[in-house]
C-alpha positions as a Python dict, from the first residue, in 0.01 Angstrom:
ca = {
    (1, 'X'): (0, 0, 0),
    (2, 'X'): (-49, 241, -290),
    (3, 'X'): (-369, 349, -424),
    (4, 'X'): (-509, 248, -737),
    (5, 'X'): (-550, 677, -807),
    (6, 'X'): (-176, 713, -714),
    (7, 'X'): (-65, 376, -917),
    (8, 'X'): (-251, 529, -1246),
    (9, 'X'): (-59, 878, -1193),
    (10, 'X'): (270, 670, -1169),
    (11, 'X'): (134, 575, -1524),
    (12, 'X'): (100, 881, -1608),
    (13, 'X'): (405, 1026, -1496),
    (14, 'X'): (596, 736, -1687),
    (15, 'X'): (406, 886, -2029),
    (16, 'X'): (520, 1177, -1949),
    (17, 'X'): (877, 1094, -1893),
    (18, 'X'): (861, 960, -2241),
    (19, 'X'): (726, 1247, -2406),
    (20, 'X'): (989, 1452, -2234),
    (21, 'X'): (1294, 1236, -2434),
    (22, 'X'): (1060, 1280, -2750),
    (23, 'X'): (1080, 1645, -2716),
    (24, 'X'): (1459, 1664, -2668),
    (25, 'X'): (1524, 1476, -2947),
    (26, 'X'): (1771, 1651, -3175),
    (27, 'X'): (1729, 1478, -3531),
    (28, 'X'): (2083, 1261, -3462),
    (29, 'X'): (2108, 914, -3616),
    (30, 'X'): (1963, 639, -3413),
    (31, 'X'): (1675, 878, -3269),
    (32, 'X'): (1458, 702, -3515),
    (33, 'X'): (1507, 400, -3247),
    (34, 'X'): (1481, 609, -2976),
    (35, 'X'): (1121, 690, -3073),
    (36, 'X'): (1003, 393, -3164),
    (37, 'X'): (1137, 301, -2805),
    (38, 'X'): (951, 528, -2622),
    (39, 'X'): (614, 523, -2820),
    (40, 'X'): (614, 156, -2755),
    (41, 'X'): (646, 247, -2393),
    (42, 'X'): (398, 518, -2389),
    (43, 'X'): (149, 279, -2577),
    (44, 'X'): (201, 1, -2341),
    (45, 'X'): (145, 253, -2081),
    (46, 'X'): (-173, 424, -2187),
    (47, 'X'): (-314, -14, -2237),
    (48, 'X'): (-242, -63, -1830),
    (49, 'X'): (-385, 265, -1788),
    (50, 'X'): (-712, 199, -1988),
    (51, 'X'): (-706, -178, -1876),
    (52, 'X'): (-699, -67, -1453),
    (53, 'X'): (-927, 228, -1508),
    (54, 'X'): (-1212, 3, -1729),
    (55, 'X'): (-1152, -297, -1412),
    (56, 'X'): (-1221, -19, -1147),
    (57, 'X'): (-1570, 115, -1016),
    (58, 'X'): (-1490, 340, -754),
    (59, 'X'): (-1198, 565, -959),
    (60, 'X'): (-1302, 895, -966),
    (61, 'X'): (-1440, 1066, -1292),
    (62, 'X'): (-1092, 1237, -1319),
    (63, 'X'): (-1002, 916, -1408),
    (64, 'X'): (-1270, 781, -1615),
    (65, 'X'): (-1198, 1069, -1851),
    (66, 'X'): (-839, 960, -1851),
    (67, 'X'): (-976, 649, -1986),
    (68, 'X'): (-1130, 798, -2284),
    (69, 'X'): (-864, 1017, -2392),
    (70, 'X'): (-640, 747, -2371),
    (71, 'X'): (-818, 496, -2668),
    (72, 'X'): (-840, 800, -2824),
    (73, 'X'): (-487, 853, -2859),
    (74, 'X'): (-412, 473, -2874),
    (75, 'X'): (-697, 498, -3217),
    (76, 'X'): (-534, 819, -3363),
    (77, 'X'): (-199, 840, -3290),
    (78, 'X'): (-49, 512, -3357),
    (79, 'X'): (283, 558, -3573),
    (80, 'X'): (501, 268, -3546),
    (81, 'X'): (378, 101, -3907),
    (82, 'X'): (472, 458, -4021),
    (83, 'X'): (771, 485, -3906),
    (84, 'X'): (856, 168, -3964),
    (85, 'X'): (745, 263, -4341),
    (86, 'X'): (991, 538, -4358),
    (87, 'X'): (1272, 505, -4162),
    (88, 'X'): (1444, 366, -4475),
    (89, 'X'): (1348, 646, -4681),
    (90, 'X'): (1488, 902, -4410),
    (91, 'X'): (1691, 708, -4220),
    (92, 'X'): (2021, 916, -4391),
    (93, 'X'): (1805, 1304, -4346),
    (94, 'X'): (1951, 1543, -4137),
    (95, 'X'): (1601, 1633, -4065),
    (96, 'X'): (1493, 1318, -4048),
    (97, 'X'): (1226, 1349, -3729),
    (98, 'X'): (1095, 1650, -3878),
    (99, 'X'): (1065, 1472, -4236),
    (100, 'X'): (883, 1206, -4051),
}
């Protein structure tokens, strides 16, 4: 059986994955899909993340800080209406991630 500690670093680890096909993103048409893709997975990631660490009293505070730092990012960095604002308007750029 897996650990809730080890279960939340799978989690993690998926987040990360994510981020890492962010990153290598190359400003090609249909990447504007692509992230929407992966920020809805990183989003609905960092929820079960916050959602098991708020349920569980014997996490470490490792973890409890994870919590934090994820509504954080779920309060502040939340750009799907955004890009769903100006896809149209870039959706033809070149540049169109870095316009964005």
């Amino acid at each position: 059986m897996v650990s809730l500690e080890h279960y939340i670093l799978g989690l993690i680890d998926q987040v990360i994955d994510s981020y890492q096909i962010l990153v290598k993103l190359k400003d090609k048409p249909g990447d504007l899909e692509i992230i929407k893709k992966e920020l809805s997975k990183i989003n609905g990631t960092i929820n079960i993340i916050i959602k098991k660490t708020e349920s569980s009293k014997t996490l470490s505070k490792q973890f409890q800080d994870c919590n934090s730092r994820a509504r954080y990012y779920l309060k502040n960095y939340y750009f799907k209406r955004e890009i769903e604002i100006m896809a149209p308007l870039y959706g033809d750029d070149p540049n169109r991630i870095h316009n964005i």
